[in-house]
N, C-alpha and C positions, 0 to 999 in steps of 0.2 A: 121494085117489089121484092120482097124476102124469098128467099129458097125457101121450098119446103122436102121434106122429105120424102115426097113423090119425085121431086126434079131431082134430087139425089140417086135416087132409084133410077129413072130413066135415064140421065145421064152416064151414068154406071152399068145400064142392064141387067140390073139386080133386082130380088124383090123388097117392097118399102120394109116388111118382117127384118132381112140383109141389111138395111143399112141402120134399122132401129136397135140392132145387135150390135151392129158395131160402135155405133155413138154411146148405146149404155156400156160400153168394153164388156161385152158376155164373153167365157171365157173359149165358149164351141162355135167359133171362127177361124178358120184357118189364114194362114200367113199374110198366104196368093188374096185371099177375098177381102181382108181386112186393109190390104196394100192397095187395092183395087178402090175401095169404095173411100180412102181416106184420101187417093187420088182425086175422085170427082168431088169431094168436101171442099177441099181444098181449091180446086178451079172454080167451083160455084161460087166460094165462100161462106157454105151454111155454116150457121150460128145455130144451136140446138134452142129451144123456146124454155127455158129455166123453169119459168113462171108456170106455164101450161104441164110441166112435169112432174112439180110439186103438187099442183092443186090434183095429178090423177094418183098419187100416192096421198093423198090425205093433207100432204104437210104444206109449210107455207116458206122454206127453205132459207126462214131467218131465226136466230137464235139471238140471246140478246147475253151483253159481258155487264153485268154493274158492277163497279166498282169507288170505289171514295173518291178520287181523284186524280184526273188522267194529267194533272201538270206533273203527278212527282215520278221519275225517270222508273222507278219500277214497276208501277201501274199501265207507263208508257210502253213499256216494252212486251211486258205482258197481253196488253191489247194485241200488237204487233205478233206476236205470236198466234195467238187465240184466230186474227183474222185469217194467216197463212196458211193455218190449218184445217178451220173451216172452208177457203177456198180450194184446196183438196176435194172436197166431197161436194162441190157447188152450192155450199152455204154462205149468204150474206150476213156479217152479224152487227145488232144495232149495238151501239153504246151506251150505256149509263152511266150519269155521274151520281152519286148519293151524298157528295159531302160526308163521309163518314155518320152521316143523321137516323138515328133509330126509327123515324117516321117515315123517311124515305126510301130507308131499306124494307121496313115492312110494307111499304105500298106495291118495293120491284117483287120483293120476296111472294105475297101475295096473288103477283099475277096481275095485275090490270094492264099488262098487255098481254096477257093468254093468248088469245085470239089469233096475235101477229104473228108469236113463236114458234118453235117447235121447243124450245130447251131455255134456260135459262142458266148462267154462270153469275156466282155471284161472291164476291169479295166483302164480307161486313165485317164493323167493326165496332159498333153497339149493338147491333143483333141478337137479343137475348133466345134461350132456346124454346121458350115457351111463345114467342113470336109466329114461330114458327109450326104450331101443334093445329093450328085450324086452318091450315092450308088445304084447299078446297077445290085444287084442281090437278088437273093430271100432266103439267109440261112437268118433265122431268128437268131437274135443280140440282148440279152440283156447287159444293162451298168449296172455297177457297181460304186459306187464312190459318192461322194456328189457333184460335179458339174451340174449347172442344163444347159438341153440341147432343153427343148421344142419342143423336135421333136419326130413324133409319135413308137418310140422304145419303148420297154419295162425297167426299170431303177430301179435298187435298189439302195435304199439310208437311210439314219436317218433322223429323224428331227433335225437338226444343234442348232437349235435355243433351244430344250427342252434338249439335251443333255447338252449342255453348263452352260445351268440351272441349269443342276441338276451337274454337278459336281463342280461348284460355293455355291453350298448349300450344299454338302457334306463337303466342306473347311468351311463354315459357319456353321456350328455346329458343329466343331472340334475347334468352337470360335474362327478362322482367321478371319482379319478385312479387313486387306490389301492384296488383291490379284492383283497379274500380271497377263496379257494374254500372253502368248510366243505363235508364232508360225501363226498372220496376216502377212496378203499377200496383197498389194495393186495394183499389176502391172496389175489384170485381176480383172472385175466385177464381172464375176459369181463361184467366189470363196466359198466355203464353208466355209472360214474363215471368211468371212464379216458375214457371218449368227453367227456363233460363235461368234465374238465379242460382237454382238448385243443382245445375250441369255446371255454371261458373264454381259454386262452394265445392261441388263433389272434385274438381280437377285441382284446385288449389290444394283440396285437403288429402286427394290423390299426392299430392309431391309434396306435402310435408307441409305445406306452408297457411299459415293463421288467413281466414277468409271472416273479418270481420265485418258488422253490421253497418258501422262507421263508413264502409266503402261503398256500399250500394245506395245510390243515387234513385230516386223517384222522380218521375215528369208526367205530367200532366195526359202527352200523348207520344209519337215518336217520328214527329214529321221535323224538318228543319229550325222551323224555332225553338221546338222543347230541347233538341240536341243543345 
């Protein structure tokens, strides 16, 4: 049968209040009591009930990651973090793939699992920003990605333009002259590529040297094959 937090209590001689303090770590517990009640935790073996904790706060203590594609090693890693962090704070988080698919980002973007969430993260990559203007529900949505969206979300991003810089300068003091851009996009304006190019031309044209048209490269996207 499971511990509960009665058996805690009386195993401890404490009251259930005592040891429901100490499992949420409230900060007005002292040392002796906190040592005391982590002792019978530990002999009984309780397990805190997640599930039952979330549903008395509201929430449902899973958050969900979508992203394009979890085979390519950045995405992978990225999950891997995203989880480790959540399990900090006793959140489970679901997965999504979207295929980088404008229809499938607006379905996760959307919400049609509202209900499971509490939050949603999300990596898009045809995501246009008017997709996004009839969102209809209250899990809060941060983006990820360097596309700019000007809508009042929360949005991780780099700065396109000092990155660019600085890995132009890194080839420039390994004494290259002549650099290519691989990997502008022209088809959409608020590309993080155009910021990119324009951090590559401003470094070259920083050190003196011609950053012609001829060198930048366009692909299609900037997964392994387009490379």
């Amino acid at each position: 049968m499971s511990v509960s937090l009665k058996d805690v209590a009386e195993h401890a001689g404490v009251s259930i209040k005592t040891v429901s303090n100490v499992v949420n770590n409230y900060r007005h517990v002292t040392p002796a009591m906190r040592t005391k009640v982590q002792h019978a935790i530990d002999e009984l073996g309780y397990r805190p009930n997640l599930t039952a904790r979330h549903l008395r706060k509201g929430r449902t203590g899973i958050i969900a990651l979508a992203v394009p594609e979890l085979g390519n090693p950045y995405f992978a890693e990225l999950a891997g973090a995203v989880i480790d962090a959540a399990a900090e704070h006793d959140y489970t988080v679901l997965l999504d793939h979207t295929s980088g698919r404008r229809e499938q980002e607006i379905l996760v973007s959307q919400g049609f699992r509202a209900r499971v969430i509490d939050g949603l993260i999300l990596s898009p990559i045809e995501l246009e920003p008017e997709d996004l203007l009839g969102r209809d529900h209250d899990a809060p949505l941060v983006l990820l990605g360097e596309r700019e969206y000007g809508l009042p979300y929360d949005h991780i991003a780099i700065d396109n333009v000092a990155a660019a810089r600085a890995a132009v300068r890194h080839l420039l003091d390994l004494g290259r002259s002549r650099i290519a851009f691989l990997g502008a996009r022209t088809d959409r304006v608020n590309e993080p590529s155009h910021l990119r190019v324009d951090g590559w031309r401003a470094e070259l044209t920083a050190a003196g040297l011609p950053a012609p048209d001829a060198l930048v490269a366009a692909t299609g996207g900037w997964d392994h094959a387009d490379g």
